[in-house]
C-alpha positions as CSV (number, residue, x, y, z in Angstrom):
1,X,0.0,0.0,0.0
2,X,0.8,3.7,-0.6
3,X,1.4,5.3,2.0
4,X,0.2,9.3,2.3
5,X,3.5,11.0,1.1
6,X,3.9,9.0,-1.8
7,X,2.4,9.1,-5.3
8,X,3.1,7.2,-8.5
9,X,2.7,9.3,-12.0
10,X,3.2,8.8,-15.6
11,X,6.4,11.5,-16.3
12,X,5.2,13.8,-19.3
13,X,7.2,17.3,-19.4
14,X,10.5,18.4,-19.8
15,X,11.0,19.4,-16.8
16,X,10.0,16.1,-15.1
17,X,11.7,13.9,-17.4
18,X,14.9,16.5,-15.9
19,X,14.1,15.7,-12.3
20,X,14.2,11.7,-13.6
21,X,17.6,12.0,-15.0
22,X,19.8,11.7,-12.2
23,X,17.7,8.7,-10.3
24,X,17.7,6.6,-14.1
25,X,21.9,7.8,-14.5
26,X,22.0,5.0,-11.4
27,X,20.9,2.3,-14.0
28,X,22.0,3.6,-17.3
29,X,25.6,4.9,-15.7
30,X,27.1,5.8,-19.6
31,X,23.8,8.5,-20.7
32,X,24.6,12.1,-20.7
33,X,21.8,14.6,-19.8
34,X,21.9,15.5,-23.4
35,X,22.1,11.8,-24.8
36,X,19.2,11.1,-22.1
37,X,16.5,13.5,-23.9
38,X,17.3,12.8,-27.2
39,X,16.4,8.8,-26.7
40,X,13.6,9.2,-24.9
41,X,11.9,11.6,-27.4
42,X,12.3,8.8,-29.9
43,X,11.3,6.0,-27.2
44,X,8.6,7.9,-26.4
45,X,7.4,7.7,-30.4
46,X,7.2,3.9,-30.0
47,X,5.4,4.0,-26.7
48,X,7.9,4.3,-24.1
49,X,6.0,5.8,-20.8
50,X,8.1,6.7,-17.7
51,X,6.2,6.6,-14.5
52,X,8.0,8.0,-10.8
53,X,7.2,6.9,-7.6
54,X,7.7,10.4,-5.1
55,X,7.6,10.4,-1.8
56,X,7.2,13.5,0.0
57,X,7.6,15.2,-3.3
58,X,11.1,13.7,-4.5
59,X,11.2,10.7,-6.5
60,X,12.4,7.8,-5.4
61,X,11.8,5.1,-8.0
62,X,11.6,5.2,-11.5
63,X,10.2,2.5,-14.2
64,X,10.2,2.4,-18.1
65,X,8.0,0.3,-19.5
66,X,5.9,-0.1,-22.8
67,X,2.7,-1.9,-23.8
68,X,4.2,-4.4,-26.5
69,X,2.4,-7.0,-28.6
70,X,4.3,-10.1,-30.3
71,X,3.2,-14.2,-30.8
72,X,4.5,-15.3,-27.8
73,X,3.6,-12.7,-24.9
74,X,0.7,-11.4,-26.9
75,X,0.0,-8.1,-25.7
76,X,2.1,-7.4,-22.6
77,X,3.9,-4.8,-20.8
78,X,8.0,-4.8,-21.1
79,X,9.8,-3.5,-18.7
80,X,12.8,-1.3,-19.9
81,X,14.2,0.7,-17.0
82,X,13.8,-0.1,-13.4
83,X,15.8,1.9,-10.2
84,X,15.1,3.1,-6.9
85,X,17.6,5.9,-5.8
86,X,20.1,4.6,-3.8
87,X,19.7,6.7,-0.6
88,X,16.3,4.9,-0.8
89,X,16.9,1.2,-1.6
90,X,15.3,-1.7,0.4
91,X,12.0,0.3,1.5
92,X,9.5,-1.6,-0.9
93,X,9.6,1.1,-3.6
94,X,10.5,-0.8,-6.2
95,X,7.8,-3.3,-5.3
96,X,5.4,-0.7,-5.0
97,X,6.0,0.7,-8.2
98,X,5.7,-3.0,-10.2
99,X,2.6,-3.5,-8.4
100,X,1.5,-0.1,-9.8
101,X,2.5,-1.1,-13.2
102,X,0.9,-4.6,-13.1
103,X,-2.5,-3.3,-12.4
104,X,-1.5,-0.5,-15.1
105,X,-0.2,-3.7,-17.2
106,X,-4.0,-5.3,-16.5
107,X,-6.3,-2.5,-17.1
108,X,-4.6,-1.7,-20.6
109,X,-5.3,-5.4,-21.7
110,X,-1.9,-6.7,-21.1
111,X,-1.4,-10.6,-20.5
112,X,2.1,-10.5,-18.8
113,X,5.0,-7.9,-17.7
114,X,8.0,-8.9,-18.6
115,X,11.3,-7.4,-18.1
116,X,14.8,-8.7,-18.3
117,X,18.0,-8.0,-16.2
118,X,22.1,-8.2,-16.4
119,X,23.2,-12.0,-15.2
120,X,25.1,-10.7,-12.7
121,X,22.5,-8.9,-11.2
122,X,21.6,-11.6,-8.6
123,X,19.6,-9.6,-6.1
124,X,17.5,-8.0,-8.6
125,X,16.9,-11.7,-9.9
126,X,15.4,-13.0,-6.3
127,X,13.6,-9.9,-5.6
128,X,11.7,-10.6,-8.6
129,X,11.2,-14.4,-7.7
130,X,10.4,-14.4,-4.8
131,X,8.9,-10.7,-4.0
132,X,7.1,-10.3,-7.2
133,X,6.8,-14.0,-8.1
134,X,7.8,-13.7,-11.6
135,X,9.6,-16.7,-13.4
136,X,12.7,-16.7,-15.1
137,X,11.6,-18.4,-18.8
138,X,14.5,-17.3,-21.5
139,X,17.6,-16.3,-21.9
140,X,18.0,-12.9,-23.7
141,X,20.8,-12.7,-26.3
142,X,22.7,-10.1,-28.4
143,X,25.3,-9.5,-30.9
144,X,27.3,-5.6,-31.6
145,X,27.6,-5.8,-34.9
């Protein structure tokens, strides 16, 4: 539950998607500020939404996610870009914010949310076990070329 400080929003100015850069520079340590707004104006033309979870008026958590549809997941929600600040890790934010976006997920006709994360991330991979009960069903590969 939500506690009265804290509010979850879809981000959709400028100056919002400002106040997001430094939390989302945690995850995605190589963007610039400048790099940062170019790709998510052109994320943002293929769906991209980025939603923050404040508490008492600073966010604390940030997700990017997109309503997707392919043959094997159907229509579903992916889940780009997750990070909670980290003066603020380990007080159910991140939770709180993929319980937003599966309900979010459910009431836009979505079937699953799925996201993927970095092998070595091993703490990220049990919270979303056995937290969020999710299951781990693929392996995700690519190739620079």
């Amino acid at each position: 539950m939500i506690a009265s400080t804290e509010k979850i929003i879809e981000l959709i100015d400028h100056d919002q998607y400002l106040e997001a850069f430094p939390i989302l520079k945690q995850l995605r340590t190589d963007l610039t500020e400048e790099g940062y707004l170019e790709l998510l104006k052109q994320m943002k033309q293929n769906g991209y939404k980025l939603f923050a979870l404040y508490n008492e008026n600073r966010i604390v958590a940030l997700t990017g996610v997109g309503l997707q549809v392919n043959f094997y997941n159907k229509k579903y929600v992916f889940v780009y870009d997750l990070v909670t600040d980290k003066e603020h890790r380990s007080k159910g934010y991140g939770y709180k914010l993929l319980s937003h976006i599966e309900k979010w997920a459910k009431a836009n006709g979505a079937e699953f949310v799925a996201l993927e994360s970095g092998i070595q991330r091993t703490n990220a991979h049990r919270f979303y076990e056995e937290k969020l009960n999710y299951n781990k069903w693929c392996y995700s590969f690519r190739k620079p070329i």
